[in-house]
C-alpha positions as CSV (number, residue, x, y, z in Angstrom):
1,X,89.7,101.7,-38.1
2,X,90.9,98.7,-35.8
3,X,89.4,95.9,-34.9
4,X,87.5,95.6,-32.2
5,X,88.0,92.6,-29.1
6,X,85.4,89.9,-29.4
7,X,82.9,90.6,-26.8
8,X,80.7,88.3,-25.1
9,X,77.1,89.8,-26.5
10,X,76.6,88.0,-29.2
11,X,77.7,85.1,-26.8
12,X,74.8,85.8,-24.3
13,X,72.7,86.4,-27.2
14,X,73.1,82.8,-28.2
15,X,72.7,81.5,-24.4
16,X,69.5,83.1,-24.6
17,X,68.7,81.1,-27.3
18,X,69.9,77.7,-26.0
19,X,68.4,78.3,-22.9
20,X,65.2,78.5,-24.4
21,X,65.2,76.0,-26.3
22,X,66.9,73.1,-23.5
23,X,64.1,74.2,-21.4
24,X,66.9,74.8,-18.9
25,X,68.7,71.7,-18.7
26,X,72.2,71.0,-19.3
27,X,72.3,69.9,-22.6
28,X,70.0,70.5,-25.8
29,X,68.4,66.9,-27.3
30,X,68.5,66.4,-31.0
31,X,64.6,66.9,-30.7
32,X,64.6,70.0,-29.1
33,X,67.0,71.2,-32.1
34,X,64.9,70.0,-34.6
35,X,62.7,72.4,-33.2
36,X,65.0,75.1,-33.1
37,X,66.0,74.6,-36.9
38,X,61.7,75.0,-37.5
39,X,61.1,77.6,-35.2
40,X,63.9,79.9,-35.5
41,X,66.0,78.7,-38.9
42,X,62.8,78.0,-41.0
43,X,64.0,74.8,-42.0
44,X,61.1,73.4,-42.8
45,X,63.0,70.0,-44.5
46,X,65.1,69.7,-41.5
47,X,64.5,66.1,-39.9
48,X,66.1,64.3,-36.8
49,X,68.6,62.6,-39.6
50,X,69.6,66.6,-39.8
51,X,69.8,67.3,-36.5
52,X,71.9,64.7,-35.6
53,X,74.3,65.2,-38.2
54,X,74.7,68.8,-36.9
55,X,75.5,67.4,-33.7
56,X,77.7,64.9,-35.1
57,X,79.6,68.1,-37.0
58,X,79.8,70.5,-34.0
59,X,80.1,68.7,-30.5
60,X,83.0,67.5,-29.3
61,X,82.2,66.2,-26.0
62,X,82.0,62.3,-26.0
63,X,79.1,62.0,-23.6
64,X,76.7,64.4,-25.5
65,X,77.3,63.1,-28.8
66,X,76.5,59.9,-27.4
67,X,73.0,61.1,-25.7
68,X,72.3,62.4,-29.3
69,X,72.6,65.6,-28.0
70,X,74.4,69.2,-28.1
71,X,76.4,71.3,-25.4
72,X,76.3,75.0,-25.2
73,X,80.1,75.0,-26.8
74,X,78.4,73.0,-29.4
75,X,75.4,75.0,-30.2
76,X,77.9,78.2,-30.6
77,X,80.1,76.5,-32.4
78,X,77.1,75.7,-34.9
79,X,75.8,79.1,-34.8
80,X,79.0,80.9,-35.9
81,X,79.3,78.2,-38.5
82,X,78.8,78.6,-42.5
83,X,75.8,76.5,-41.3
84,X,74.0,79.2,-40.0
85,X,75.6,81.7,-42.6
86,X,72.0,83.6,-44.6
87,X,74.0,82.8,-47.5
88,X,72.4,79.5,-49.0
89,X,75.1,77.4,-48.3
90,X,74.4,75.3,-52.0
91,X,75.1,78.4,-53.9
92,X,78.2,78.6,-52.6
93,X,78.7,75.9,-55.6
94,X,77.9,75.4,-59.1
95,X,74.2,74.5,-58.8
96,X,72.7,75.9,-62.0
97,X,72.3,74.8,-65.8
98,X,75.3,75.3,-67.5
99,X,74.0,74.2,-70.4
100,X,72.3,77.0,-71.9
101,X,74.0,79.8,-74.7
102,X,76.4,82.4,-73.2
103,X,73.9,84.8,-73.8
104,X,71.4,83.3,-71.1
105,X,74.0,84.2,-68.3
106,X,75.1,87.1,-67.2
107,X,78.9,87.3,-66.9
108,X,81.3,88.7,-64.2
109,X,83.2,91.1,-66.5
110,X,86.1,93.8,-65.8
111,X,86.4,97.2,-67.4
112,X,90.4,98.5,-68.2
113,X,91.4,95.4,-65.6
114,X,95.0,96.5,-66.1
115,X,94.6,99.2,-63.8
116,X,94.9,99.6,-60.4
117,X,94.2,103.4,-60.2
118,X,92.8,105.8,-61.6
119,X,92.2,106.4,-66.0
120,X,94.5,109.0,-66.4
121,X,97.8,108.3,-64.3
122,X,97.3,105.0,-62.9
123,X,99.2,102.0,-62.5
124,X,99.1,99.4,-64.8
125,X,99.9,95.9,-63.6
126,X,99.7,91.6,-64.3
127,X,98.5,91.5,-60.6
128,X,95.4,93.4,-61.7
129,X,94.9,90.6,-63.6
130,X,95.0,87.9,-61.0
131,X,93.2,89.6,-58.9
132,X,90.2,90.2,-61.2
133,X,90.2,86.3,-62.0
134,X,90.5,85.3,-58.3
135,X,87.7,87.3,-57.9
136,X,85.9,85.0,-60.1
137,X,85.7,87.6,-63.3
138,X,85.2,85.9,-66.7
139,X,85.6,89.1,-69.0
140,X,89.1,90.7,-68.9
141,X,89.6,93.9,-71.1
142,X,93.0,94.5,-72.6
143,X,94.2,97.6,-74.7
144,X,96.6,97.1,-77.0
145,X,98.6,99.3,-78.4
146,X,101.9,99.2,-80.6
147,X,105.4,99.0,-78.5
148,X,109.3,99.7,-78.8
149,X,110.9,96.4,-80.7
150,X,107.6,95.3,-82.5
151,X,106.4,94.5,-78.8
152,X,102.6,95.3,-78.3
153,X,102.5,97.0,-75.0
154,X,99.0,97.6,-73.1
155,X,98.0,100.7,-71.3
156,X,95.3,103.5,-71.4
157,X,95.7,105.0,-74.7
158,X,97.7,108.7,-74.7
159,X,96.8,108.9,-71.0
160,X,100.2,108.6,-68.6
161,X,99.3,105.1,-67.1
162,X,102.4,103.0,-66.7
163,X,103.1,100.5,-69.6
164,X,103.0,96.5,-69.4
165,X,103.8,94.1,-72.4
166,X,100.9,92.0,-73.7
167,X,103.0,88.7,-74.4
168,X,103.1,88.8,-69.9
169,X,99.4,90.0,-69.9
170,X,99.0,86.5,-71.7
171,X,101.3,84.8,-69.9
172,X,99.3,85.4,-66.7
173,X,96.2,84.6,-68.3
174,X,97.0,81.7,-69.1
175,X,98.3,80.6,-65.6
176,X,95.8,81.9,-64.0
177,X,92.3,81.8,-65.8
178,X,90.9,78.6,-64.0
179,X,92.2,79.2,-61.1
180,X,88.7,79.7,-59.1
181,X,86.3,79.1,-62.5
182,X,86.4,76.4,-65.2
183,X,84.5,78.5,-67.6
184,X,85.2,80.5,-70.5
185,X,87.6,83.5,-70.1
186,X,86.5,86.0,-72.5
187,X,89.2,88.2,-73.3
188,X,88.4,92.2,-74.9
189,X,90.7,93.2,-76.6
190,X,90.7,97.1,-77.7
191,X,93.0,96.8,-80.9
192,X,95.1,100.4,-81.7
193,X,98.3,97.9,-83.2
194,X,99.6,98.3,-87.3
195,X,99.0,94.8,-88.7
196,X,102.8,93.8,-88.0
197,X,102.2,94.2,-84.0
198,X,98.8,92.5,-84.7
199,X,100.2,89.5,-86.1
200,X,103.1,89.7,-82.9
201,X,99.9,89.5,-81.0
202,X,98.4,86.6,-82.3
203,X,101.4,84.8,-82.3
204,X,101.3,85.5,-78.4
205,X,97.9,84.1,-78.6
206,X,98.7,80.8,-80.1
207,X,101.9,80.1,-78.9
208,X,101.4,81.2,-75.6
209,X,97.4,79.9,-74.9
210,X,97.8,77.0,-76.9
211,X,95.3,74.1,-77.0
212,X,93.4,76.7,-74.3
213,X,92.1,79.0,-76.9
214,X,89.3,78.5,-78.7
215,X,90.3,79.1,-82.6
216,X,87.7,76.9,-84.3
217,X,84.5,77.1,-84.6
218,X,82.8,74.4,-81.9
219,X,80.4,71.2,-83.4
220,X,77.0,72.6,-82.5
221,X,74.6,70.6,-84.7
222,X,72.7,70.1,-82.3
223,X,71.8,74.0,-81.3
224,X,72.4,75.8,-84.7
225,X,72.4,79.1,-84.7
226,X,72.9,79.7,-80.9
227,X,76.3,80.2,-78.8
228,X,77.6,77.8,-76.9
229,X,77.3,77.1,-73.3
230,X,79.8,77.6,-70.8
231,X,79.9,73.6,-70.6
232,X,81.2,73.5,-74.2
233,X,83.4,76.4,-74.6
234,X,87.0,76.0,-72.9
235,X,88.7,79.5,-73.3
236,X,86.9,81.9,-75.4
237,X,89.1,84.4,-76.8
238,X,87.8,88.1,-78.6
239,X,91.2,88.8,-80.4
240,X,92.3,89.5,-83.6
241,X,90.1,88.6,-87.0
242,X,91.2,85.1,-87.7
243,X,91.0,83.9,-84.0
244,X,87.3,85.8,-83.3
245,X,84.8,82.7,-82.9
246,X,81.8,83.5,-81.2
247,X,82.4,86.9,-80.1
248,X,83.0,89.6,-82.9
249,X,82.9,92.7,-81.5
250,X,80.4,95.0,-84.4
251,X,78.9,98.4,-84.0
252,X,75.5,99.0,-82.8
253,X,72.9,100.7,-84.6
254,X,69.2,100.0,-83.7
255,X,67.7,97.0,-82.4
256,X,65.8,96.5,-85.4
257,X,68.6,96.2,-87.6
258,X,70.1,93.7,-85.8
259,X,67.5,91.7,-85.6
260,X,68.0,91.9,-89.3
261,X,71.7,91.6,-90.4
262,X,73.4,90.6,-86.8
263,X,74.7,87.1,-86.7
264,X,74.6,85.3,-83.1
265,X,78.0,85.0,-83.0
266,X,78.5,88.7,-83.0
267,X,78.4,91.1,-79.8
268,X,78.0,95.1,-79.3
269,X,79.9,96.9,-76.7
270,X,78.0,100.2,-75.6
271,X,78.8,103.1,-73.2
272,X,76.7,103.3,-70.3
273,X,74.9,106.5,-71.2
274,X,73.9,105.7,-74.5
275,X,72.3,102.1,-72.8
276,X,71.1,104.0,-69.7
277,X,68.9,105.6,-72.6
278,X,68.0,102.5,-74.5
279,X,67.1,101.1,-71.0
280,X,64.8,104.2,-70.3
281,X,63.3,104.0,-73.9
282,X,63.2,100.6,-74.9
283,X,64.0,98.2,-72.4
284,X,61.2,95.9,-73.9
285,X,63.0,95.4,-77.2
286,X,66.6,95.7,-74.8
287,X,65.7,92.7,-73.1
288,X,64.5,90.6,-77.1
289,X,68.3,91.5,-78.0
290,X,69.8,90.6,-75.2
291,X,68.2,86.9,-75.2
292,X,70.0,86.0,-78.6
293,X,73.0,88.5,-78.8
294,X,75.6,89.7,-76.1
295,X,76.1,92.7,-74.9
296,X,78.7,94.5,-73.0
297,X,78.2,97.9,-71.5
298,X,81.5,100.0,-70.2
299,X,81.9,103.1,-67.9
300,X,81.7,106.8,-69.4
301,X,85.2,107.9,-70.3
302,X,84.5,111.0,-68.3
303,X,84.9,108.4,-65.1
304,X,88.4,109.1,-64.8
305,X,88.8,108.3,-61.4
306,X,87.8,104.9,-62.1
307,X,84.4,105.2,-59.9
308,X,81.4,103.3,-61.3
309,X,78.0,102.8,-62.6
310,X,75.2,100.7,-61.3
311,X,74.9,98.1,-62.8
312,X,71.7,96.5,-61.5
313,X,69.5,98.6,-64.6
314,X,71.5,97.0,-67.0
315,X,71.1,93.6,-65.8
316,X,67.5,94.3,-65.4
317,X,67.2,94.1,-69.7
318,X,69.4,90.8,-69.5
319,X,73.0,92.5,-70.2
320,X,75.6,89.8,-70.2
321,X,78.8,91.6,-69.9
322,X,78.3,94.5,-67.9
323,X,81.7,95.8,-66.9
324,X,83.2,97.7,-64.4
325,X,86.3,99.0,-62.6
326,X,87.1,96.3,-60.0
327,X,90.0,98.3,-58.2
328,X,86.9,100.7,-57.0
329,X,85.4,99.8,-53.8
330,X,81.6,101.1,-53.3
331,X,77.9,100.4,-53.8
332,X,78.4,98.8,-57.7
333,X,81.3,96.4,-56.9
334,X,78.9,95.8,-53.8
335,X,75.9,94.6,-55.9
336,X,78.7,92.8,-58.4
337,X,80.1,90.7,-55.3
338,X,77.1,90.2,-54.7
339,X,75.6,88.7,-58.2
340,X,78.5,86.7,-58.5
341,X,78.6,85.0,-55.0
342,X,76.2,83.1,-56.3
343,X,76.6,79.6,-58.1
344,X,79.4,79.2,-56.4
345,X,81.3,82.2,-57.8
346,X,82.2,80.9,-61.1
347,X,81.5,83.7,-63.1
348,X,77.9,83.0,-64.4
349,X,75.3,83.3,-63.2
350,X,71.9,82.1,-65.2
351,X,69.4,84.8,-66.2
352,X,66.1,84.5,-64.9
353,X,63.7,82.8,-67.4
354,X,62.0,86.0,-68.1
355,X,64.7,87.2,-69.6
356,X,65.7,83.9,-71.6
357,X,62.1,83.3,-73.0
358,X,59.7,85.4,-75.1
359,X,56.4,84.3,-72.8
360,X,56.6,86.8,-70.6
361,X,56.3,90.5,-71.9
362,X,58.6,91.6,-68.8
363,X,59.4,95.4,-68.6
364,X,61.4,96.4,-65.6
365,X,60.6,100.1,-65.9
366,X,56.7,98.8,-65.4
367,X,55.4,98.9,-61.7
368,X,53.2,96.1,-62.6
369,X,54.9,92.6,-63.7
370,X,53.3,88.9,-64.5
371,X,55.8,87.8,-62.1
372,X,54.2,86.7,-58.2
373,X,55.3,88.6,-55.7
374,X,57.2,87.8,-52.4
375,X,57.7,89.3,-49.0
376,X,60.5,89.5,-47.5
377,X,60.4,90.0,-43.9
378,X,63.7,91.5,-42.3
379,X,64.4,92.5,-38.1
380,X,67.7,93.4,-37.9
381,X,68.1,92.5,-33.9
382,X,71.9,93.1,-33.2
383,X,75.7,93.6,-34.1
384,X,78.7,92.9,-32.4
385,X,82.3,93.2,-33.0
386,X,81.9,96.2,-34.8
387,X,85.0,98.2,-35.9
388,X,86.6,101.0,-33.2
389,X,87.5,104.6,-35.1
390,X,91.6,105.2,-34.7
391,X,90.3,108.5,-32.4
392,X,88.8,105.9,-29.8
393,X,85.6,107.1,-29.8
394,X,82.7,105.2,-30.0
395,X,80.5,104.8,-33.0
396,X,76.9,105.9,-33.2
397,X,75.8,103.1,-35.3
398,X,72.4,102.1,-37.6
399,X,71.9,99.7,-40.2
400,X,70.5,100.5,-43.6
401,X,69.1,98.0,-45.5
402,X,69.1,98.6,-49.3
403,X,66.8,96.3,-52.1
404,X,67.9,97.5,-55.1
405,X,66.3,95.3,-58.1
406,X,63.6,96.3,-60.8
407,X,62.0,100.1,-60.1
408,X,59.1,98.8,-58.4
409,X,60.8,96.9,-56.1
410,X,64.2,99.2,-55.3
411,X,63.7,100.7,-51.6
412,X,66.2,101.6,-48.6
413,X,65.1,101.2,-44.9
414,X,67.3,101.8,-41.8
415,X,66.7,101.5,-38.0
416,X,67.5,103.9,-35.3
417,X,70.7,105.1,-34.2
418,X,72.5,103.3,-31.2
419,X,74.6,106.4,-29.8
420,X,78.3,105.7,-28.2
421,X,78.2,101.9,-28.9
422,X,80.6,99.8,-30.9
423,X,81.3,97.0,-28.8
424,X,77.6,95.5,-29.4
425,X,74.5,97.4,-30.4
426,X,71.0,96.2,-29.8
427,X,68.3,96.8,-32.8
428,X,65.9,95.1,-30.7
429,X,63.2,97.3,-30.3
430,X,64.1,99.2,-33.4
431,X,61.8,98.5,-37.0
432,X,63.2,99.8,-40.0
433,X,61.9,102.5,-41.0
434,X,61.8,105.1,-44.5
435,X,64.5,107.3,-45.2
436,X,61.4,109.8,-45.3
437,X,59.1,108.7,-43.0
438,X,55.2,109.2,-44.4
439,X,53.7,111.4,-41.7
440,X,55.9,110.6,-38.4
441,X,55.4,107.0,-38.8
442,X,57.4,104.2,-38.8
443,X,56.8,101.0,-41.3
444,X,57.8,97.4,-40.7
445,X,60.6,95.5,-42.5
446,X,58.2,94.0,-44.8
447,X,59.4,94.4,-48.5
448,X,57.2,93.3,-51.4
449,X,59.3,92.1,-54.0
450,X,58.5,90.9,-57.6
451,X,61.7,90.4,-59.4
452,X,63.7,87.3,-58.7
453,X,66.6,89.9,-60.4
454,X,66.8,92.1,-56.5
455,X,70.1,92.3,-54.2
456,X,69.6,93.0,-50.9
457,X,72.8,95.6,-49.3
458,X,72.9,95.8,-45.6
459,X,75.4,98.3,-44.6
460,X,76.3,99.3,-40.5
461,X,76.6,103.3,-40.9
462,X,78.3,105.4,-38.6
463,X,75.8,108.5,-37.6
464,X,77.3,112.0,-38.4
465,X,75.4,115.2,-38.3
């Protein structure tokens, strides 16, 4: 595909709207702004102090900033702005408590992040390992695996995957891990060494992380018995048994016995099928474990192509660490871009209080919650700019429109096609409709939704037959 020239729709579009709004004179008054950040932005806080510092911000000619009012240049200027992004621009920063346990956030977290390919014959490389913590992941899984000249080595066990050493998976670790984040780095490491490449290992560890690893236990008087926050912990480091703080890894049995015999400081890792079943089965008593303990869950080992999961069930029962392959584009690195975006893409984000507190009795795979509901009202009206096909052809583009949360809530709508049209296609007089329509008839963009846990997925499709 190749990009498109910028065409002057979405520029008209926006005339449209100035035009309306200036009641057709030259230049739009900070009142008449006001009333377009009401009307149209449903900024209901907005004030004249607002609209002014908007014009302030996006006009540049002299004699309208001094009028206390806004050009058209300015006003399209404003509207192509982060200002007008639908992402909440405070989210785009660290807005929430940082204070809690780890085990009241869920945690942006990589399976095999080594790799670049697929699990069998793959690349393995240290730029895997940037990218993962550019991209804001706080979980990094290393497999570790005796080398030539007592030199640990990491790799996908007895698969042909190229070789790197673990003293320069470290290495870049450590010059990288706060790059984008200031929270814990939680490193997973799959042990296969002897005990002489273990202890080369966590010499690596010490020498190399230094004062960044966390080796002692932290002073939590205050909150005994509970994990630390992400405020208190500086590197947290799963490695070998005299460095494992506050997350040993130990096997998983039933949630009852670890309610009786394991400590807080302990985590499970499980495979996705064997928690896609405890999800089905018990996601009541999932969701209890998951509010003192963490969890991680992984990808099947029959994945070998490095495709993925979805990952939205198991954050539905409060799963900290849910891991997947981050080289793998597609819908579950979609919703994972997407959870993490938010508080400004530092790698944790806080679980809803539902699933940090006992009070509420939540059950995602019920179609009736305690939780009150909202509506979310969505016309998708246009799209410009939109990608031409290396054959020259023109699209035939729709939108589909995909909430994907708790079961109740989880829906897809789409519009109409728009046939032989990339440059700009008009939704206008299109409503999102069912996949299946009931009966011949379309249904508004209105989706009920309970749980504050949903992602919304808007994808521009290209028709085939």
């Amino acid at each position: 595909m190749k990009k498109n020239k910028a065409s002057t729709s979405r520029r008209s579009e926006i005339q449209n709207i100035y035009q309306c709004y200036s009641s057709g004179r030259n230049t739009l008054a900070a009142s008449a702004l006001l009333r377009f950040l009401h009307m149209e932005q449903m900024e209901a806080a907005a004030n004249q102090e607002t609209a002014e510092g908007l014009i302030d911000r996006y006009e540049i000619e002299e004699t309208a900033r001094e009028n206390r009012s806004m050009t058209f240049e300015g006003f399209y200027r404003y509207m192509e702005s982060k200002d007008c992004s639908v992402f909440d621009q405070i989210h785009t920063s660290v807005y929430q408590d940082m204070d809690q346990p780890l085990c009241h956030y869920f945690i942006s977290s990589s399976h095999n992040t080594y790799l670049t390919g697929d699990q069998l014959v793959g690349k393995s490389t240290l730029d895997a390992y940037v990218s993962a913590l550019r991209r804001g992941c706080r979980c990094l899984e290393i497999d570790c695996w005796d080398g030539p000249s007592a030199e640990p080595i990491v790799y996908h066990g007895h698969t042909l995957t190229s070789k790197i050493l673990f003293k320069d998976v470290i290495t870049t670790v450590g010059q990288h891990a706060f790059e984008v984040s200031p929270y814990p780095v939680i490193l997973s490491l799959e042990n296969h060494c002897t005990p002489t490449q273990q202890d080369v290992m966590a010499q690596y560890l010490t020498s190399i992380l230094g004062e960044k690893l966390l080796a002692t236990s932290l002073d939590l008087t205050n909150q005994p018995g509970q994990l630390p926050s992400p405020n208190k912990a500086a590197v947290v480091a799963e490695s070998l048994s005299n460095l494992v703080v506050y997350t040993k890894s130990v096997k998983f049995h039933s949630f009852s016995h670890a309610r009786e015999h394991q400590q807080y400081y302990e985590n499970t890792s499980l495979g996705e099928k064997k928690a896609h079943k405890l999800v089905k089965t018990s996601a009541p008593d999932f969701i209890q474990h998951n509010m003192v303990f963490i969890t991680r869950i992984y990808p099947a080992a029959s994945r070998t192509l490095s495709s993925n999961y979805n990952p939205q069930g198991f954050w539905n029962v409060g799963s900290q660490m849910v891991a997947l392959n981050f080289q793998s584009l597609g819908l579950p690195m979609d919703l994972n871009n997407g959870r993490f975006q938010d508080n400004g893409g530092c790698g944790y984000v806080l679980k809803p209080l539902f699933l940090r507190t006992n009070q509420w009795g939540f059950n995602p795979n019920s179609y009736r919650h305690n939780l009150k509901p909202a509506h979310l009202l969505l016309k998708v009206i246009s799209g410009s700019n939109l990608p031409v096909p290396r054959s020259g052809k023109a699209l035939d583009p729709f939108v589909r429109v995909e909430i994907h949360s708790v079961h109740s809530d989880s829906c897809r709508r789409h519009t109409d096609t728009v046939r032989h049209n990339c440059n700009v296609s008009l939704f206008v007089e299109t409503q999102l409709c069912p996949l299946q329509k009931a009966h011949g008839e379309s249904q508004s963009a209105l989706f009920p939704l309970c749980s504050p846990l949903l992602l919304t997925r808007i994808q521009v499709v290209h028709f085939r037959l």
